[in-house]
N, C-alpha and C positions, 0 to 999 in steps of 0.2 A: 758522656754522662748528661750531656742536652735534654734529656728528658724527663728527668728530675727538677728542673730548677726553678719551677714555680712552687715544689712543696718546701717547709720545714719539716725534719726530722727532730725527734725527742726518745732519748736514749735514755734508760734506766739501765743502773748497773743492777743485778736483782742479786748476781753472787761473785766474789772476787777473789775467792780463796781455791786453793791446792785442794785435789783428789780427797785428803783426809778433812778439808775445812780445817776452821781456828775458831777457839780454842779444841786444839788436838787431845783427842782421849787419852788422858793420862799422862798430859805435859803439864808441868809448874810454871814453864819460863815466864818470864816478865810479859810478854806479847799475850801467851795465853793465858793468861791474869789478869790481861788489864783491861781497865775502866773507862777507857776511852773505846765507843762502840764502834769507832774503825778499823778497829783492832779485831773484831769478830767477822769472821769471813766462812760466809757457806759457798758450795759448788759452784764451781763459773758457769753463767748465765747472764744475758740480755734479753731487754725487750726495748724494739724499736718501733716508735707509734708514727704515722703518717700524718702530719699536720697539713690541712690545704687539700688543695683540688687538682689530681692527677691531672696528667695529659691524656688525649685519646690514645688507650692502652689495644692497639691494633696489633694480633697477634701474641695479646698474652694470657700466658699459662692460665690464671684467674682474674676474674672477672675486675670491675674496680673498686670492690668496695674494702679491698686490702688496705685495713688502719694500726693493725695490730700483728707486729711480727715478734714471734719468740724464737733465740738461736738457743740451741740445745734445751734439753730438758731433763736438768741437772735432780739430781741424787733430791736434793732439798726444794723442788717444784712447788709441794706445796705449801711448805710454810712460805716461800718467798713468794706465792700467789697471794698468800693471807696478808702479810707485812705489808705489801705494795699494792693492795686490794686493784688488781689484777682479777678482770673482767670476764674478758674476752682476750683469746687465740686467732686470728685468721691464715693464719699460716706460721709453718716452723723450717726454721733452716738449721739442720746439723754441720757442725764441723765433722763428728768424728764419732764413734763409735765406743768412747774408754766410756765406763761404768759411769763416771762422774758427773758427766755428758747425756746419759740417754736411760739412766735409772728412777728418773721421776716420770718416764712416759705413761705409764697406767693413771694417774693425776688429769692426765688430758682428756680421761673421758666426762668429768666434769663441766669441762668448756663442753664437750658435748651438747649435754642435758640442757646448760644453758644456753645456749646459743640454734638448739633444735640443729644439728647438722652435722657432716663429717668436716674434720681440715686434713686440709692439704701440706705436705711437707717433703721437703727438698733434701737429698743426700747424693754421695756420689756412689757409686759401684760397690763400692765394699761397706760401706758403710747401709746401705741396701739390705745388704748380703747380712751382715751379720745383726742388726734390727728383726729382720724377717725369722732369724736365728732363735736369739734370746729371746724374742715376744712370738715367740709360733702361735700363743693362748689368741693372739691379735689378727695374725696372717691369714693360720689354718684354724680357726677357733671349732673345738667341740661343738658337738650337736647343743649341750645346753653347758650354760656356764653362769653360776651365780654371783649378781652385783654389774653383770653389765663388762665390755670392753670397750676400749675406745676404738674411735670411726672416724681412721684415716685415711689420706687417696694419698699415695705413695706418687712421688716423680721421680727421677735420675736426674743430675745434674750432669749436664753435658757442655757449658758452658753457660755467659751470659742470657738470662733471663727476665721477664719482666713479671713483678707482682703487680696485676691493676695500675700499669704505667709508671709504677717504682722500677728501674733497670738496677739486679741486680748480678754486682759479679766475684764469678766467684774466685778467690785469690787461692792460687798451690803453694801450702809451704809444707816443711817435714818437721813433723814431730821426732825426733829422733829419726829412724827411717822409714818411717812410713809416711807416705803422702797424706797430708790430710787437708783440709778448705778452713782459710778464712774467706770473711767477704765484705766486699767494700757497696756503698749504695751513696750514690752522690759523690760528696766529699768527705764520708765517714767513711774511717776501714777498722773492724776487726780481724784483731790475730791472736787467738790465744793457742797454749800448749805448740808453740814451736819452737824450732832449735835453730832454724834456718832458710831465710828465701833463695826459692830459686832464681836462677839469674833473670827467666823469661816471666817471673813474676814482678821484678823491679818496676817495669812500667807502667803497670796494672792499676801500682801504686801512688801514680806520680800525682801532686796536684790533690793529694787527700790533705784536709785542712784540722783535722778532728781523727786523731789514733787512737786506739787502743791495744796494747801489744804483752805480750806474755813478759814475764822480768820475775820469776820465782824466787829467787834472794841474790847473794853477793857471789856463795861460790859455783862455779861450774856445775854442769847436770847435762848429762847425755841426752836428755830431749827437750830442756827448755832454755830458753833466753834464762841467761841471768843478769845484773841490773847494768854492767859494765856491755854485754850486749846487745841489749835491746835499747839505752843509749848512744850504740852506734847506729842501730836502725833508724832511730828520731834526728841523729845528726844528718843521715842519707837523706829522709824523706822531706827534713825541716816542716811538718806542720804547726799551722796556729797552735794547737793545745797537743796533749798526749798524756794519756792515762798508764799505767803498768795494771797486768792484772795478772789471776792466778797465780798470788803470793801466799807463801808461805809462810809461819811465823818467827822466821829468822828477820823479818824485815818491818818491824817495829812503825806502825803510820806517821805517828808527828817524829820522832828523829830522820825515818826516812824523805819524809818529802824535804824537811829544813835542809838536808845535805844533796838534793836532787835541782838540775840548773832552772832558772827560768823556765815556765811554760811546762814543766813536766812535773807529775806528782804522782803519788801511788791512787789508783782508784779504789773504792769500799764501796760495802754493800750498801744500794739507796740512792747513790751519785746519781743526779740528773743534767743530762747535759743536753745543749741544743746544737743543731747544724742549721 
């Protein structure tokens, strides 16, 4: 990670709730009631801004003027562009492929417009595969199509890569059983929507100082952490800080973080954090 470490990173949480968001349509509970705006959670999403002046990015993928990274581009892209008055895009990294994740892509052709240009965005094989799928209007687009598409240049992720001198890498865990990518850049790692790292991912992760890791509520779920284990993960990796995210509204924000140890708290939409 030597190659990062004259920039600061600046982390925006932009969304920290479950596939359905909170408050849930047509829930009463006290969480989707309440008055405390942490307690409102739209689709998990980040954006991670490049503070500083890369190293000579020799051999990478894009150029260096990579300042601005968006990971997925969740179901609520653009209200959480509008809230967070969210710019500019220079690049997007997918974890995965679920709706939650990749249903505000049509949204990006705004950064287009503004920014005069196509982005570039990173997935792994399947998630490729089924992007190119769902958005054919984008891939194979029609002779004429009205209001415009967005102008992206697709990569594969095949391992470690660099955006303009940011090394970024990408972390395998399983969502339930499908392989899906978190990714760590410096000493920051995300992992949302998993159930489980793999063994040859442990390392990947060592020496990360700033987590954020999936913790969906108290009881068990066939494909996500829940809060007793994704507290085992924060024990294993022992970072400086650690967020939970892609919670659900079983997990109330101020009782939950009061009963959560030292150094760990539920993250919310807004959270800015520094590495």
């Amino acid at each position: 990670m030597a190659g990062s470490r004259l920039l600061n990173l600046k982390v925006t949480v932009l969304g920290s709730g479950t596939s359905h968001g909170v408050p849930m349509i047509g829930c009463d509970c006290a969480t989707c009631r309440s008055a405390d705006p942490r307690d409102t959670r739209s689709r998990p999403s980040i954006l991670i801004e490049v503070v500083g002046t890369p190293p000579a990015a020799a051999g990478s993928a894009i150029a260096t003027g990579v300042r601005s990274i968006l990971v997925d581009t969740s179901t609520d892209l653009r209200t959480q562009a509008l809230r967070h008055d969210l710019r500019r895009v220079d690049a997007i990294l997918f974890t995965h492929s679920h709706a939650d994740h990749i249903f505000g892509l049509d949204d990006v052709r705004r950064f287009n417009v503004v920014q005069h240009g196509a982005i570039p965005f990173f997935a792994d094989e399947r998630t490729l595969a089924d992007l190119r799928r769902t958005f054919s209007y984008i891939f194979t687009p029609p002779a004429a199509i009205g209001g415009g598409i967005p102008q992206l240049v697709p990569f594969r992720i095949g391992g470690p890569f660099s955006l303009g001198g940011v090394e970024v890498t990408p972390v395998p865990v399983l969502h339930g059983a499908r392989p899906i990518l978190g990714f760590r850049l410096d000493r920051f790692a995300y992992l949302t929507d998993c159930s489980a790292i793999p063994a040859a991912s442990w390392p990947l992760l060592e020496g990360v100082e700033l987590l954020i890791v999936d913790a969906l509520r108290h009881r068990t779920h066939p494909t996500h952490f829940n809060v007793e284990e994704a507290l085992a993960v924060v024990a294993r990796l022992r970072p400086r800080q650690a967020y939970f995210t892609h919670i659900c509204h079983d997990l109330p924000h101020a009782e939950t973080c009061a009963a959560l140890p030292a150094g760990v708290e539920l993250a919310y939409d807004g959270l800015i954090l520094s590495v």
